[in-house]
N, CA, C and O atoms as a printed pandas DataFrame, in Angstrom:
     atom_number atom_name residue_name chain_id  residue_number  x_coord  y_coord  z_coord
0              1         N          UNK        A               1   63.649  -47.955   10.717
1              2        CA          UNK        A               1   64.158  -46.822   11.480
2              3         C          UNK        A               1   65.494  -46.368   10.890
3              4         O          UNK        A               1   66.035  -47.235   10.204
4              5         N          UNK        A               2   66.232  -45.065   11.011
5              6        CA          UNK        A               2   67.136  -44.490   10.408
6              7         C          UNK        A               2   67.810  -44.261   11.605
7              8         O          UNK        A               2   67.449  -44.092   12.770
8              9         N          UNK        A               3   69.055  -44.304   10.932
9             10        CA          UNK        A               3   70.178  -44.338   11.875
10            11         C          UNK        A               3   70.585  -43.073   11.758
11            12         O          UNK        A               3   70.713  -42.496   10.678
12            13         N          UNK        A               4   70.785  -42.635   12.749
13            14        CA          UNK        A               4   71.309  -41.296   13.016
14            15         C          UNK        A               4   72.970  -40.799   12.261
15            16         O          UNK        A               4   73.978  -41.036   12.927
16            17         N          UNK        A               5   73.075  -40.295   11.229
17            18        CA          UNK        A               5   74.467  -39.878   10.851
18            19         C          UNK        A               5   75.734  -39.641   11.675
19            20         O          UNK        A               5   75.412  -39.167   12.764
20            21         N          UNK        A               6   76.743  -39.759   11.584
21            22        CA          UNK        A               6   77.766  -39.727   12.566
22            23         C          UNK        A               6   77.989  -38.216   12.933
23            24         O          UNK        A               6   78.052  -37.907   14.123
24            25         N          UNK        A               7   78.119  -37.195   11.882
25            26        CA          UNK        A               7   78.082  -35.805   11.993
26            27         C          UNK        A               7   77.236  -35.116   12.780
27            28         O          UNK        A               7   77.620  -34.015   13.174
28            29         N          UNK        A               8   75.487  -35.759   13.306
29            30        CA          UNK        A               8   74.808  -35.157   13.806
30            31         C          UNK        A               8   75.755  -35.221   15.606
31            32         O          UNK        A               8   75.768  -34.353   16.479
32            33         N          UNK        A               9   76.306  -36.343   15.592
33            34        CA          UNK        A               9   77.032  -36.347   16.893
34            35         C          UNK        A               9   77.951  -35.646   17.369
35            36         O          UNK        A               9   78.091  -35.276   18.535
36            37         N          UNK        A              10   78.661  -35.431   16.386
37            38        CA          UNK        A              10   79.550  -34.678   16.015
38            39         C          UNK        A              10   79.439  -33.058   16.140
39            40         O          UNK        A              10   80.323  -32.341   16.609
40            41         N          UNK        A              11   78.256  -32.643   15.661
41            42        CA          UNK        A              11   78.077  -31.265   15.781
42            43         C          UNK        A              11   77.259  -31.169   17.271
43            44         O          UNK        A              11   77.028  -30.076   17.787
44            45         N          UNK        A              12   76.823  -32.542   17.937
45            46        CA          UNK        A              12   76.435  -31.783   18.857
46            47         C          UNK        A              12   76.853  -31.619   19.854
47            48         O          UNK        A              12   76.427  -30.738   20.601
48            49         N          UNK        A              13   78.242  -32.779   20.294
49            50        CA          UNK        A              13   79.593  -32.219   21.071
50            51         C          UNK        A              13   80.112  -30.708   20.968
51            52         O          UNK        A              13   80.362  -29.912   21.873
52            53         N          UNK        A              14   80.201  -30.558   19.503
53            54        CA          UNK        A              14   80.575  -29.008   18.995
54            55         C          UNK        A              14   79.541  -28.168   20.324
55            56         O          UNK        A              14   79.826  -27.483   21.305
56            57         N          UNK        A              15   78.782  -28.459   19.964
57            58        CA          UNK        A              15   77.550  -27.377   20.496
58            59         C          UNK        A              15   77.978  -27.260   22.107
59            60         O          UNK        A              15   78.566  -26.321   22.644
60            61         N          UNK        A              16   77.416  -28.725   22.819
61            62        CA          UNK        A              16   77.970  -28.297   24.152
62            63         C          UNK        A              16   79.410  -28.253   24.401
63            64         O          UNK        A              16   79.743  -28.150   25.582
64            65         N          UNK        A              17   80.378  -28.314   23.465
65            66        CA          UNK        A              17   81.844  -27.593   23.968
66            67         C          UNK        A              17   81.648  -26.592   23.886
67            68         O          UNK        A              17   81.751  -26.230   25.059
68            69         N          UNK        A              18   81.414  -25.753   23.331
69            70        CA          UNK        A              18   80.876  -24.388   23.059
70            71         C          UNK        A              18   80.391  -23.829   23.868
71            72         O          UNK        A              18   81.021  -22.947   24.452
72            73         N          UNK        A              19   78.859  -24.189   24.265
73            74        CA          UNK        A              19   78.010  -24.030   25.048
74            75         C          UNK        A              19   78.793  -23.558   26.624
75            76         O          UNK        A              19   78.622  -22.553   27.314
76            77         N          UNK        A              20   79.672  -24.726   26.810
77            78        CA          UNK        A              20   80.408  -24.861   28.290
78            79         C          UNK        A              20   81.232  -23.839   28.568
79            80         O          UNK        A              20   81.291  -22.999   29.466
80            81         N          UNK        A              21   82.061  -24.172   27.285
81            82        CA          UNK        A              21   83.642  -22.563   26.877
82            83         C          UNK        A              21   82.707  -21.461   27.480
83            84         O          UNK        A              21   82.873  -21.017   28.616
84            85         N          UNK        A              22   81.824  -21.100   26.728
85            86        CA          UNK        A              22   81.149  -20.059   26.769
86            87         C          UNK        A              22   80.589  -19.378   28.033
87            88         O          UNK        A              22   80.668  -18.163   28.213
88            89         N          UNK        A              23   79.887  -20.437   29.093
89            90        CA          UNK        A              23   79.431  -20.318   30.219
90            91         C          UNK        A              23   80.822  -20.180   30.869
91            92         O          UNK        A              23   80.789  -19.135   31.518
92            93         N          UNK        A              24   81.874  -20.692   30.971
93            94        CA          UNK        A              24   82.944  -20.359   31.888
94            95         C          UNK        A              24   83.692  -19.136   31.834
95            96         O          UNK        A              24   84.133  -18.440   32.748
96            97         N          UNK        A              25   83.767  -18.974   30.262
97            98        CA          UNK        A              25   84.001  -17.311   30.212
98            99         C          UNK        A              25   83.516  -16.155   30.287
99           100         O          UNK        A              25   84.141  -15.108   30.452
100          101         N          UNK        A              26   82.136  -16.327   30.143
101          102        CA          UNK        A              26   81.327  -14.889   29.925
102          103         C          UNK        A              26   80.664  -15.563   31.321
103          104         O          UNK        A              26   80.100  -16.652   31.427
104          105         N          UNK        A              27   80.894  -14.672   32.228
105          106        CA          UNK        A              27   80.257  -14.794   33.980
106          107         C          UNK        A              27   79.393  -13.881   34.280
107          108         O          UNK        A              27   78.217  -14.099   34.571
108          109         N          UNK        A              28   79.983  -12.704   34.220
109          110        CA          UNK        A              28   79.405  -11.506   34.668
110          111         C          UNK        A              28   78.283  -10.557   33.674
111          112         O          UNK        A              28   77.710   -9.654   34.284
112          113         N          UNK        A              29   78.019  -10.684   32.508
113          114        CA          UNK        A              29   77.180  -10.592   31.532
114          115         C          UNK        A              29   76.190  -11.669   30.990
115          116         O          UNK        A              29   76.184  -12.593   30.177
116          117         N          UNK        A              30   75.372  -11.066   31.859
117          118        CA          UNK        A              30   74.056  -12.091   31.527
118          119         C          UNK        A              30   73.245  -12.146   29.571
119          120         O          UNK        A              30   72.809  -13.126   28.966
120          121         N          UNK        A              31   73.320  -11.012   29.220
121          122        CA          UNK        A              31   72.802  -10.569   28.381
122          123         C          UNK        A              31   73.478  -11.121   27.322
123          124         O          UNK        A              31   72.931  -11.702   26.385
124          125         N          UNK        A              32   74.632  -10.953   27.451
125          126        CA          UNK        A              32   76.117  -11.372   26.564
126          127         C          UNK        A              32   76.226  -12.624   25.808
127          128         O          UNK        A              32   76.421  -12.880   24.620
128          129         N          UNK        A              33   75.948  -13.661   27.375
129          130        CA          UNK        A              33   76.128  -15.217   27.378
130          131         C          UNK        A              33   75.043  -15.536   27.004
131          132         O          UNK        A              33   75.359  -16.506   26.315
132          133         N          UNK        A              34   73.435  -15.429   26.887
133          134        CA          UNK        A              34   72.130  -15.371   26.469
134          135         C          UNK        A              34   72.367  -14.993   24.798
135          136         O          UNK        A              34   71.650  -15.527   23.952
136          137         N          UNK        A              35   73.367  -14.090   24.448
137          138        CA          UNK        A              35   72.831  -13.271   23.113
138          139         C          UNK        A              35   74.347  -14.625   22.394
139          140         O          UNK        A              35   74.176  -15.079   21.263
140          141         N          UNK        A              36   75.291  -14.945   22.992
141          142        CA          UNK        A              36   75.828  -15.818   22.805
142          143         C          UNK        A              36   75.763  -17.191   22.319
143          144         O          UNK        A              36   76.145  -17.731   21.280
144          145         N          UNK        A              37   75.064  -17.673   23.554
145          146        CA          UNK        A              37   74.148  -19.327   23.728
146          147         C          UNK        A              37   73.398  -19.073   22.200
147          148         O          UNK        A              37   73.704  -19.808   21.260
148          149         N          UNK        A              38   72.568  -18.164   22.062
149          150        CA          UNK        A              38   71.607  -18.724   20.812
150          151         C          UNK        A              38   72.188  -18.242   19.648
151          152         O          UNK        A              38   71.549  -18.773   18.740
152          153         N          UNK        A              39   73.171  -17.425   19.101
153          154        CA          UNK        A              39   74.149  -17.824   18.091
154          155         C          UNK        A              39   75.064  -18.910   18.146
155          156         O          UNK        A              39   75.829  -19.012   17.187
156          157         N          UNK        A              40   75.143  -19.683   19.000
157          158        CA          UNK        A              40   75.951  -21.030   18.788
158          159         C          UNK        A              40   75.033  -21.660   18.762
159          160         O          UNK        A              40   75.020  -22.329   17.728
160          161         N          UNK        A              41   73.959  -21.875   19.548
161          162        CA          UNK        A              41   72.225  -22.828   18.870
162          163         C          UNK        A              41   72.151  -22.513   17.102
163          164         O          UNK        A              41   72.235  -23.446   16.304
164          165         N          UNK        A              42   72.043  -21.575   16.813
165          166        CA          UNK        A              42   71.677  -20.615   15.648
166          167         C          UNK        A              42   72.662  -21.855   14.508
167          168         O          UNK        A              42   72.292  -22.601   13.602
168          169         N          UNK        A              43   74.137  -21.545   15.187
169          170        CA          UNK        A              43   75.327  -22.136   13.969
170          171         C          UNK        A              43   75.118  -23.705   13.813
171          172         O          UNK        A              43   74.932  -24.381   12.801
172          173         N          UNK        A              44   75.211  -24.061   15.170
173          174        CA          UNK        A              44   74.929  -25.649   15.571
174          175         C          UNK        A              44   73.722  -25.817   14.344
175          176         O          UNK        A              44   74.067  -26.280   13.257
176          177         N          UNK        A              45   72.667  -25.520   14.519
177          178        CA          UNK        A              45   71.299  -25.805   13.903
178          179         C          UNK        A              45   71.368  -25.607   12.195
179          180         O          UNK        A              45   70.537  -26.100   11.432
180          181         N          UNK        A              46   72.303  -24.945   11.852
181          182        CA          UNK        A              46   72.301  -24.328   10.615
182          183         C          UNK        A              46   73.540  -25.541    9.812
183          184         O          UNK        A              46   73.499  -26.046    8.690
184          185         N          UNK        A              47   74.757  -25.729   11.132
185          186        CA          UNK        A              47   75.797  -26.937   10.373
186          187         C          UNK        A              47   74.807  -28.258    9.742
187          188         O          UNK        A              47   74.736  -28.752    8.617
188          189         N          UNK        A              48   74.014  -28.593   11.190
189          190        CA          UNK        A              48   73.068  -30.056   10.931
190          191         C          UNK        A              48   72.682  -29.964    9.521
191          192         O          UNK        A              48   73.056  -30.634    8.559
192          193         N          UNK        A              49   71.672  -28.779    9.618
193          194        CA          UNK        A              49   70.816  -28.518    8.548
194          195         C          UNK        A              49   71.949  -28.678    7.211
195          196         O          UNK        A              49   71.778  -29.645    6.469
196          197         N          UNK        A              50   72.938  -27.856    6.960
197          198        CA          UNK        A              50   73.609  -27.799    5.974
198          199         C          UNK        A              50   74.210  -29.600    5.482
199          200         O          UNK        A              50   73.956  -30.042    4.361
200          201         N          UNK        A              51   74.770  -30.187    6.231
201          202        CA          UNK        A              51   75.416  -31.427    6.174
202          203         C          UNK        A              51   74.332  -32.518    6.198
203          204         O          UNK        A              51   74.577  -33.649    5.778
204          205         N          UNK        A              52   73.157  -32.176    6.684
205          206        CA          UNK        A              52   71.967  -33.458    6.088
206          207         C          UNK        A              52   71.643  -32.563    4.421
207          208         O          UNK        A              52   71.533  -33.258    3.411
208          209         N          UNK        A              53   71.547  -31.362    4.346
209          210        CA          UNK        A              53   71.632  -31.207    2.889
210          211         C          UNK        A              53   72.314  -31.816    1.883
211          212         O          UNK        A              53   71.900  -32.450    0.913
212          213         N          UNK        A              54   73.948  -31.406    2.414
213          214        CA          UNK        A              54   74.745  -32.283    1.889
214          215         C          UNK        A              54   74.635  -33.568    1.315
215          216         O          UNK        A              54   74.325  -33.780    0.142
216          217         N          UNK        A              55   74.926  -34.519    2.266
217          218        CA          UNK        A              55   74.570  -35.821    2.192
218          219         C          UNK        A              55   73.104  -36.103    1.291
219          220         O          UNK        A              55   72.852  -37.103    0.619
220          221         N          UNK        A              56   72.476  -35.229    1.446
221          222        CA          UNK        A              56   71.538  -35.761    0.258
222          223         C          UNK        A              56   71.778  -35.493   -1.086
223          224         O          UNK        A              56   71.675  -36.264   -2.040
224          225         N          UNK        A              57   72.147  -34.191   -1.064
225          226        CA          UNK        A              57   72.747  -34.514   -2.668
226          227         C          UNK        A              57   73.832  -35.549   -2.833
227          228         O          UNK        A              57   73.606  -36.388   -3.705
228          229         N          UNK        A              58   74.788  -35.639   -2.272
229          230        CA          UNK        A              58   75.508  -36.512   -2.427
230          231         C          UNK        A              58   74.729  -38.041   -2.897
231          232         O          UNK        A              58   74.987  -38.724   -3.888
232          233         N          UNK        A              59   74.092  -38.199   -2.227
233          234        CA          UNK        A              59   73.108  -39.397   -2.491
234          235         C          UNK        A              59   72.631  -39.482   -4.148
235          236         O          UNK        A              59   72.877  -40.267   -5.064
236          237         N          UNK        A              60   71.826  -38.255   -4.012
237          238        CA          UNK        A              60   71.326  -37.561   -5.441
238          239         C          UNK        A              60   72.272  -38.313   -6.999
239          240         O          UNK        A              60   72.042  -38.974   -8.011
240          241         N          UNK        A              61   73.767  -37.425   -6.039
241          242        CA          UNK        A              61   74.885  -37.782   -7.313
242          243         C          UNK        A              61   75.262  -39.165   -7.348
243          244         O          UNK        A              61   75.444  -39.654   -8.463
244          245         N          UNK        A              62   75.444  -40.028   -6.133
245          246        CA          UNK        A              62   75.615  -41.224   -6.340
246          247         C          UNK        A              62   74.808  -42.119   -7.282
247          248         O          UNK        A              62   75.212  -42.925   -8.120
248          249         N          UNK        A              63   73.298  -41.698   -6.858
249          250        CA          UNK        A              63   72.281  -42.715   -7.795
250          251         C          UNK        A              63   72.447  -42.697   -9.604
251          252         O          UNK        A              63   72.290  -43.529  -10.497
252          253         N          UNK        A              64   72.862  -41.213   -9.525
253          254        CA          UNK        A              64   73.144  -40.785  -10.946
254          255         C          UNK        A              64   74.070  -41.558  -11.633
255          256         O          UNK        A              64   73.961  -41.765  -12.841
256          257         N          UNK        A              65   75.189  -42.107  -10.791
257          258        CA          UNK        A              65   76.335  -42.463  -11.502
258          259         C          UNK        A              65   76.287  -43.796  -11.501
259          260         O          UNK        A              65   76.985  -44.301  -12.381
260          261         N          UNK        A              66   75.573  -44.710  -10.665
261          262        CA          UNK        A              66   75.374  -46.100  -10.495
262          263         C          UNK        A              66   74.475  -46.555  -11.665
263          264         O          UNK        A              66   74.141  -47.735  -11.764
C-alpha cells in the first residue's frame, strides 16, 4: 500500500480553508459562491495533479543520478 504524500494533505486543508473563507463571504450570491466553490475544486485538483507530477519526475531524476 502507498502512503499518501504529505502535500496531498496539505492542499487539501488549502481547499477547505478556502472553501470556508469563501462560504462566509459570499452570502447573498448563490451563483457567485457555486461559480466560486468549483474554481477552487478546479485549482485544488490541478495543484495535486501538478505536485504528484512533480514528484515523479523528481523520482525520474533521482534514479538517473544514483
Amino acid at each position: 500500500m502507498h502512503q499518501v504524500p504529505d502535500f496531498v494533505n496539505t492542499v487539501e486543508l488549502l481547499r477547505q480553508e478556502h472553501l470556508n473563507a469563501a462560504r462566509e463571504c459570499v452570502t447573498k450570491h448563490e451563483e457567485i459562491l457555486r461559480e466560486l466553490e468549483e474554481e477552487i475544486e478546479r485549482d485544488c485538483d490541478w495543484l495535486t495533479s501538478f505536485l504528484y507530477a512533480l514528484k515523479a519526475r523528481l523520482a525520474l531524476l533521482s534514479d538517473c543520478y544514483h
